[in-house]
C-alpha positions in Angstrom: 57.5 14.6 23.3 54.5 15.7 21.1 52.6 18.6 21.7 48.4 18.2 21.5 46.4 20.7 21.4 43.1 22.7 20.9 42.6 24.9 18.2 39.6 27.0 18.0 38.3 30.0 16.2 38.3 33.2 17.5 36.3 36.0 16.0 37.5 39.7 16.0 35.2 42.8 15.5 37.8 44.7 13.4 35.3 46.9 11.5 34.3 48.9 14.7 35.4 53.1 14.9 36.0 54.9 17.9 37.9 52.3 20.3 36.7 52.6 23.7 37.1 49.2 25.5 38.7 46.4 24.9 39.0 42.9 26.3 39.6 39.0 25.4 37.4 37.8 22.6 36.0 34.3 23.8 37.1 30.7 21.7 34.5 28.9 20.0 35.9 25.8 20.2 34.3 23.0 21.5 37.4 22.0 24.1 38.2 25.2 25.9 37.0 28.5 26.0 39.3 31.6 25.6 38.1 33.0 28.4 38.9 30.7 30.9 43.1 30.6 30.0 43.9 34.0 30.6 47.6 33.0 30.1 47.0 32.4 26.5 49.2 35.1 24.2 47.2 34.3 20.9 44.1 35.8 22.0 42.2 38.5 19.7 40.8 41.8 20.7 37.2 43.3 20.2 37.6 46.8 19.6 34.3 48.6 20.9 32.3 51.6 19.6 29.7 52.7 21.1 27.8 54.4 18.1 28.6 51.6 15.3 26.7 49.2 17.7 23.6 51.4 17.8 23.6 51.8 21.2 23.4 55.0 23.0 25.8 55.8 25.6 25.6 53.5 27.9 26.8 53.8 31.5 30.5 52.8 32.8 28.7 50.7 35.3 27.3 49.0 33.0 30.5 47.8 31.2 32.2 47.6 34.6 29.5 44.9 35.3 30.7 42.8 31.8 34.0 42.8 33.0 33.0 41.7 36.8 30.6 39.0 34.9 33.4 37.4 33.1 36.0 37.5 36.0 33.5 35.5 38.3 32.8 33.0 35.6 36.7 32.2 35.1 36.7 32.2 39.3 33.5 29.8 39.3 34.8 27.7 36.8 38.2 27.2 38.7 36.7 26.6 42.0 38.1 23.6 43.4 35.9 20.7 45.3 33.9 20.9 48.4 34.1 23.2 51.4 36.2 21.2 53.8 37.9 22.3 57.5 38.5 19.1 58.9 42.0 19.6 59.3 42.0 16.4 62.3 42.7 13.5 59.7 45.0 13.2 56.7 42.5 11.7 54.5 39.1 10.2 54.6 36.9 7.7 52.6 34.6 9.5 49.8 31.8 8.5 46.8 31.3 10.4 43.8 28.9 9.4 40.8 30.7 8.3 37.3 28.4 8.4 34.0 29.9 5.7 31.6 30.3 7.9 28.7 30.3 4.5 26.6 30.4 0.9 27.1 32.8 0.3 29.5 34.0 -2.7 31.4 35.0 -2.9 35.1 38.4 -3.1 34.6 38.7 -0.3 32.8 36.7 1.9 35.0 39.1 0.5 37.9 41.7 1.2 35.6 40.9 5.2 35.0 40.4 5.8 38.5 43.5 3.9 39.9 41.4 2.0 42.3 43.5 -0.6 44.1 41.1 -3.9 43.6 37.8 -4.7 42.0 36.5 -5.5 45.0 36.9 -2.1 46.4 35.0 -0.9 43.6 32.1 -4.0 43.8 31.6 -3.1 47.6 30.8 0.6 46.8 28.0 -0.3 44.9 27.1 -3.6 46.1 27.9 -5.9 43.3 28.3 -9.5 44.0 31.8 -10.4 44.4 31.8 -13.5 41.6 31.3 -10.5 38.6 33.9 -10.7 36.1 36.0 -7.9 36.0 35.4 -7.7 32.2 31.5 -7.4 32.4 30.4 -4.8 30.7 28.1 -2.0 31.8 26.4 0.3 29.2 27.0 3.7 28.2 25.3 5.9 30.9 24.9 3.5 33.2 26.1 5.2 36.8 29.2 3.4 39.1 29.8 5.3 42.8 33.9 5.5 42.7 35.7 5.2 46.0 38.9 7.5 46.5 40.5 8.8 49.1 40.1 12.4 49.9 42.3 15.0 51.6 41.4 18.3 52.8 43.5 21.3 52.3 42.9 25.4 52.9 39.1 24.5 53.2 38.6 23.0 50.5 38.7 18.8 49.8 39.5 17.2 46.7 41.0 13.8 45.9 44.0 12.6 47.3 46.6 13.1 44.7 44.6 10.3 42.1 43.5 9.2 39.8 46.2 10.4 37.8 45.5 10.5 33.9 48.3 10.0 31.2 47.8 12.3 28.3 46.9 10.7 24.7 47.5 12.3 21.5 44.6 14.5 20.4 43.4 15.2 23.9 42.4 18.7 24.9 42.1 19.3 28.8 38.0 19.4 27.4 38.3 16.8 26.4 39.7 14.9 29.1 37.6 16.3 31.9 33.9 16.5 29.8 34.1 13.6 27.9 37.0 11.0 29.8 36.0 11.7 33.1 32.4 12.9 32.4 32.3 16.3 33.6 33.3 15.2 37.0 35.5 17.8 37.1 36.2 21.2 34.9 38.9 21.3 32.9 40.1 24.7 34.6 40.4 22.7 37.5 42.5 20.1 36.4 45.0 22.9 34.7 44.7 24.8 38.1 46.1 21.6 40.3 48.7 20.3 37.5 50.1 24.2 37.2 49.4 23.8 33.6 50.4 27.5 32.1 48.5 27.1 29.3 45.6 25.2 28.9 45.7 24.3 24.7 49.0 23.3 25.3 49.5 19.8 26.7 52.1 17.3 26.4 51.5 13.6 25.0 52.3 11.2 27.7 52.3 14.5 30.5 50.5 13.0 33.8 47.3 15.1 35.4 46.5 14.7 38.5 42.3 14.6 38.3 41.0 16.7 41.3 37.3 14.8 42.5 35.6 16.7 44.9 35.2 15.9 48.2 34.9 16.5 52.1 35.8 15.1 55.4 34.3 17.1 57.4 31.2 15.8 59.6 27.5 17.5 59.0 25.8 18.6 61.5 27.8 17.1 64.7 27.5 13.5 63.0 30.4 11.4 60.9 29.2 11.1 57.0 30.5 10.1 53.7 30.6 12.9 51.7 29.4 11.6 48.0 29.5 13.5 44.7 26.2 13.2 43.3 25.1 13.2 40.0 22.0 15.4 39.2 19.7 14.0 36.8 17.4 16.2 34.8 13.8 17.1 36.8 15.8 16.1 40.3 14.7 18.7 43.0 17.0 19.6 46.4 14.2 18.2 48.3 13.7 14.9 46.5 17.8 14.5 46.7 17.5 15.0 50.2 14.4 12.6 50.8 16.3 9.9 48.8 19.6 9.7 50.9 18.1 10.4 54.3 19.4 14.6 55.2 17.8 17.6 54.9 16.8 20.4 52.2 18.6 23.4 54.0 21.4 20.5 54.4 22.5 20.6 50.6 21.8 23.9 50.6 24.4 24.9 53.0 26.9 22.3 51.8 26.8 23.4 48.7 26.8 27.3 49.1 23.3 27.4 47.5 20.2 30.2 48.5 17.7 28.7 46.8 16.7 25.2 45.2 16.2 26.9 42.1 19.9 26.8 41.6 20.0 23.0 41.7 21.4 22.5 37.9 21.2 18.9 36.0 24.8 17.4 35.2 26.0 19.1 38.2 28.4 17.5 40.8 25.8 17.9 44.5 27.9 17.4 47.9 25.4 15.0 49.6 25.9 13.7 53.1 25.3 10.0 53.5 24.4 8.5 56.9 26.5 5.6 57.8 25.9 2.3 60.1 26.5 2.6 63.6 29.7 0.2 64.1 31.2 -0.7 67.3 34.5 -0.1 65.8 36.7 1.5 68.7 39.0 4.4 68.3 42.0 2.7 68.8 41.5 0.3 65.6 43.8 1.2 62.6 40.3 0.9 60.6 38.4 3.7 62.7 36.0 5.3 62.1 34.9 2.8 59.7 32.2 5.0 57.8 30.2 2.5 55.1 27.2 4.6 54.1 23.8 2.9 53.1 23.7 0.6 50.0 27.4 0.0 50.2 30.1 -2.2 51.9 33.6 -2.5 52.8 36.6 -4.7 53.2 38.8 -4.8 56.1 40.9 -6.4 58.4 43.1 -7.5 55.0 40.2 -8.3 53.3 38.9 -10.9 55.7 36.3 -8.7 56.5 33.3 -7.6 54.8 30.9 -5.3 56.4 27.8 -4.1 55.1 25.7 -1.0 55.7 21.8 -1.7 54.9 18.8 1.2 56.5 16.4 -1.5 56.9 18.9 -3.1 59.4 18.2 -0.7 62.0 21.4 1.5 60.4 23.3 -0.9 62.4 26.9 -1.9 60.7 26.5 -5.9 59.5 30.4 -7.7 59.4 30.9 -11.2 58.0 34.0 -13.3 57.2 34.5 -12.2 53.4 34.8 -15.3 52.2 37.4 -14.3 49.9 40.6 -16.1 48.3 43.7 -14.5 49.3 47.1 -14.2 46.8 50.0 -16.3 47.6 48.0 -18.9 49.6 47.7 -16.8 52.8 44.1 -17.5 54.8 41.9 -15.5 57.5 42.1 -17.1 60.8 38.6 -18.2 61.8 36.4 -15.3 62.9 35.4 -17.0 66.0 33.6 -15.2 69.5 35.9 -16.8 71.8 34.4 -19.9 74.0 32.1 -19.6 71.7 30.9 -21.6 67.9 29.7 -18.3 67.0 31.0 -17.2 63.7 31.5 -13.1 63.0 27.8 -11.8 61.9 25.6 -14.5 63.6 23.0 -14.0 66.1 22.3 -16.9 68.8 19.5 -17.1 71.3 19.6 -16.9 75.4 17.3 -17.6 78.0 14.3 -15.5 77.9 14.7 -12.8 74.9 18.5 -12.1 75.1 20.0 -12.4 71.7 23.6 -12.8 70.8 25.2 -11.2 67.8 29.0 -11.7 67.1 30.4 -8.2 65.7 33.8 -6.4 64.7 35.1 -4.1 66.5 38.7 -3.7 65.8 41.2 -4.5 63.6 44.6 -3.9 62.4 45.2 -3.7 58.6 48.8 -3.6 58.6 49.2 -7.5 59.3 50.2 -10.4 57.1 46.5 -12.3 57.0 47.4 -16.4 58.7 50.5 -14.7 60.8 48.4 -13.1 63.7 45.9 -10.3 63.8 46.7 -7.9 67.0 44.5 -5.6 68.4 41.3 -7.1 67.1 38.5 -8.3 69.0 35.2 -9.6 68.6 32.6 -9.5 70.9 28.9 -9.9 71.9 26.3 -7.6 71.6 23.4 -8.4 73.8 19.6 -7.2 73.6 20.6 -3.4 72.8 23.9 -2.8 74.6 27.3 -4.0 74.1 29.3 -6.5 76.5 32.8 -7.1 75.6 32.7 -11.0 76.7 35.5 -13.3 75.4 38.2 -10.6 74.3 39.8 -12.4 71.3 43.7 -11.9 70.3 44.2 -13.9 67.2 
């Protein structure tokens, strides 16, 4: 296999008398930085004088203070994902922001991120189902990616994807700044793939690419945790006025004292409402969590639900309408007794209203051979009756 790597310069003060300190000089290479690969062997030394400098003796705290600066830089810099305890559930359903770097085509943003079907990745941001997967969206233009996230030792990052396959000429720089848009550092990706030595990558060598994420519910209440993007001139309170939380919210969640740390390009932890579904516990799709703006398939993809603020916040499920391979077909989502089709409201005497809704579902059936478990019932004025239990 052939070896890729980044080469840099490093510069060396060699002129300076009187050693007294020294420590790693940093790369100047665009990829990666000396100083966060401590495991590299090649690196120079700066060798230190005090008087050459023109300095006058300065204090041992203040060098001490250097050497503490640059450790917590490397530490920062390799800090993996969002805080995350939730230690109840193997993985959980997250969002994070993707910044085309150029024009890029659905497919191939699927594609990078190893998401199972376009569809998956049309619900996320509410694009119409009919779009070819081979539109084009222009460079800088913003796609939410689904993954699946897992939580380990506190912290919550993706669940072992998307996995990237190394290209010749590709620096782990340049893969996380510039592939994957500064989504991640590319400490971080060395740190999760073991990687020794971070100018030293293999062609063809898989990296596992770690997204941040969390599962963990904010403030007593389920959430989608979602990786937000921070444009330039955002503020921590317009962020939290635009997807319905707090100030001191993102502050907490993302270990910040002050809004003045809020940074542009940066990665934010936002917590995003979802619907209220009458999903019940016992469904293999529970909790089903589809935050504002967004949808979701289910129940094999016969299923589409919808999550829309003006609705009340109030989870909206329809048939999906969609064509299924090998000429398998959803049974008819039907209220039994009824002609009321999944989604539609009827009228009652007086002011009672009718709405048909999901509530539970079992993904691991062949769609046309039976659904167990699931059940769709009414939901009258503001409460929920479970008429007509339906096993299809």
């Amino acid at each position: 296999m052939k070896q890729t790597s980044s080469v840099g310069t490093e510069s060396t003060f060699s002129h300076f008398n009187f050693p007294l300190l020294l420590f790693p000089s940093a790369s100047t290479s665009s990829s990666s930085s000396a100083i966060n690969n401590p495991s590299k062997s090649s690196h120079s030394t700066h060798t230190v004088s005090f008087f050459d400098m023109g300095f006058p003796i300065l204090t041992l705290s203040f060098f001490l203070l250097i050497i503490s600066s640059l450790f917590s830089l490397q530490s920062a810099q390799q800090t993996l994902g969002f805080r995350c305890t939730n230690t109840s559930t193997s993985t959980c359903y997250s969002l994070i922001d993707y910044q085309l770097p150029n024009t890029t085509t659905l497919s191939s943003v699927q594609t990078l991120f190893e998401i199972k079907n376009l569809r998956i990745l049309l619900a996320a941001n509410d694009l119409p189902t009919n779009i070819s997967q081979n539109q084009n969206f222009p460079a800088s233009s913003i796609l939410k990616i689904p993954f699946p996230c897992s939580c380990r030792n506190g912290t919550g990052i993706s669940n072992r994807r998307p996995n990237y396959v190394v290209l010749p000429n590709d620096t782990l720089f340049h893969i996380a700044a510039e592939v994957f848009s500064r989504v991640v550092t590319f400490p971080q990706i060395q740190l999760v793939n073991n990687i020794p030595n971070a100018d030293l990558i293999m062609v063809g060598q898989r990296l596992w690419i770690p997204l941040p994420c969390s599962c963990d519910d904010v403030e007593g209440q389920a959430v989608v945790h979602y990786g937000h993007l921070v444009q330039a001139g955002s503020t921590v309170s317009g962020i939290a006025e635009q997807f319905n939380t707090t100030e001191s919210t993102l502050l907490n969640l993302n270990g910040m004292t002050s809004p003045s740390q809020l940074q542009a390009s940066s990665i934010l932890d936002v917590p995003l409402k979802v619907c209220t579904s009458m999903v019940t516990s016992n469904s293999t799709d529970y909790p089903l969590l589809v935050p504002n703006g967004t949808s979701i398939y289910t129940a094999n993809n016969c299923v589409r639900c919808k999550c829309n603020a003006a609705n009340n916040w109030i989870l909206q499920c329809e048939s999906s309408g969609l064509t299924l391979p090998r000429g398998q077909t959803c049974p008819l989502t039907l209220c039994e007794g009824t002609s009321v089709s999944l989604g539609n409201i009827t009228s009652g005497p007086g002011c009672n209203r009718s709405r048909c809704v999901y509530t539970e579902g079992n993904n691991n059936d062949t769609p046309g051979s039976g659904w167990k478990d699931r059940r769709l019932s009414f939901v009258v004025g503001a409460s929920l009756m479970a008429v007509h239990l339906l096993s299809m």
